[in-house]
N, C-alpha and C positions, 0 to 999 in steps of 0.2 A: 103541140107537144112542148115540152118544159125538161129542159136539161138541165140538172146541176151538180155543179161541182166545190166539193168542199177542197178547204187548204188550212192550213195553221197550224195542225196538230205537230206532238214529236213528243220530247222526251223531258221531262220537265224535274223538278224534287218537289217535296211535299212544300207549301205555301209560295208557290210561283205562282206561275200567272202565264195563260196562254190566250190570243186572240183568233177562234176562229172566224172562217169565212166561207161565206156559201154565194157564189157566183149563177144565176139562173141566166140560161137561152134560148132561145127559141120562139120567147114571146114576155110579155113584160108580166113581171107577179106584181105588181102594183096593187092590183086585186085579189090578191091573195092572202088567206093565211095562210105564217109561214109558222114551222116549226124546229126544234133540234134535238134528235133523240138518241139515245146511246145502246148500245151494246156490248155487254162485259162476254168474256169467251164463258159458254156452259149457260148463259144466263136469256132470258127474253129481254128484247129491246123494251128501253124504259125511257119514258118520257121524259125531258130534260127543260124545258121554256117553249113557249109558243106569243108568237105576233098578229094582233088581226091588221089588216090593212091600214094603211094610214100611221099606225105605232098605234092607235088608240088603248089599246088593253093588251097586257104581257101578263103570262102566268107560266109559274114556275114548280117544278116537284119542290117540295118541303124541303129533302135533302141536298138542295143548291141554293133555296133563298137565302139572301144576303150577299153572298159569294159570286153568283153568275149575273148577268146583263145579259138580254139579248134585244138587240137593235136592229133596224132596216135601213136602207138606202136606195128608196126606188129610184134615184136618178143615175144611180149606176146599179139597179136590178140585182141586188146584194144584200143578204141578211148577215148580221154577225152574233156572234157569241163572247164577248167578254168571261174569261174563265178567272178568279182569282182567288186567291188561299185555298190553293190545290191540296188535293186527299189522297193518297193511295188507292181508296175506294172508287177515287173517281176515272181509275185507266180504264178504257173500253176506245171501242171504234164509234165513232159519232157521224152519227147522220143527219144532214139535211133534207126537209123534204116541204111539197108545197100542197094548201087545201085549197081547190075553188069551193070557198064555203062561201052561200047566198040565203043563209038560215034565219037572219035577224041577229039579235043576241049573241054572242057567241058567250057558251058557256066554259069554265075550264073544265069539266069532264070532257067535253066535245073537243075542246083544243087538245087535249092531251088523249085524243082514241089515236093510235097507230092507224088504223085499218080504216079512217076516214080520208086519209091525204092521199092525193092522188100521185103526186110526183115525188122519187126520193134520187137522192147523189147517191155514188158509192164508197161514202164513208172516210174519216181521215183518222188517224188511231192514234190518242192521245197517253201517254205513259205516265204516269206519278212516282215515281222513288221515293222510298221513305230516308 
């Protein structure tokens, strides 16, 4: 099993910048992709960046490229999220969550299915003021 917990979220103004953090336990995600997906109230969780193992390949929704990073740190079993030039659009509660994917290739439709990852945190809730 795979625990994790997210941190960094809070309350930010439009063009800030916030750094999340997603802490895993219980066994090492080094072999994992990771992911970080969001949820707006009223709305379906939306995919936000995804990691395959090693950093090799990072894929982002369209309406965060440029703006987001998401990075790992398998030596302290940690994925992050660099958030910067914050939107209103962008408050939701964000999730971390992990895929044992053993596919080959990894493609970004695949990086970005919800319903593929096995593991998720329970969310830290990121605000935007305009």
């Amino acid at each position: 099993q795979v625990q994790l917990v997210e941190s960094g979220g809070g309350l930010v103004q439009a063009g800030g910048s916030l750094r999340l953090a997603c802490a895993a336990s219980g066994r090492t995600v080094r072999s994992y992709v990771m992911g970080w997906f969001r949820q707006a109230p009223g709305k379906e969780r939306d995919f936000v960046a995804g990691i395959t193992y090693g950093g090799g390949n990072v894929y982002y929704a369209d309406s965060v490229k440029g703006r987001f990073t998401i990075s790992r740190d398998d030596a302290k079993n940690t994925v992050y999220l660099q958030m910067n030039s914050l939107k209103p659009e962008d408050t939701a509660v964000y999730f971390c969550a992990a895929d044992y994917y053993r596919g080959g290739i990894l493609s970004a439709s695949r990086a970005s299915a919800s319903r593929e990852y096995d593991y998720w945190g329970q969310g830290t809730q990121v605000t935007v003021s305009s």
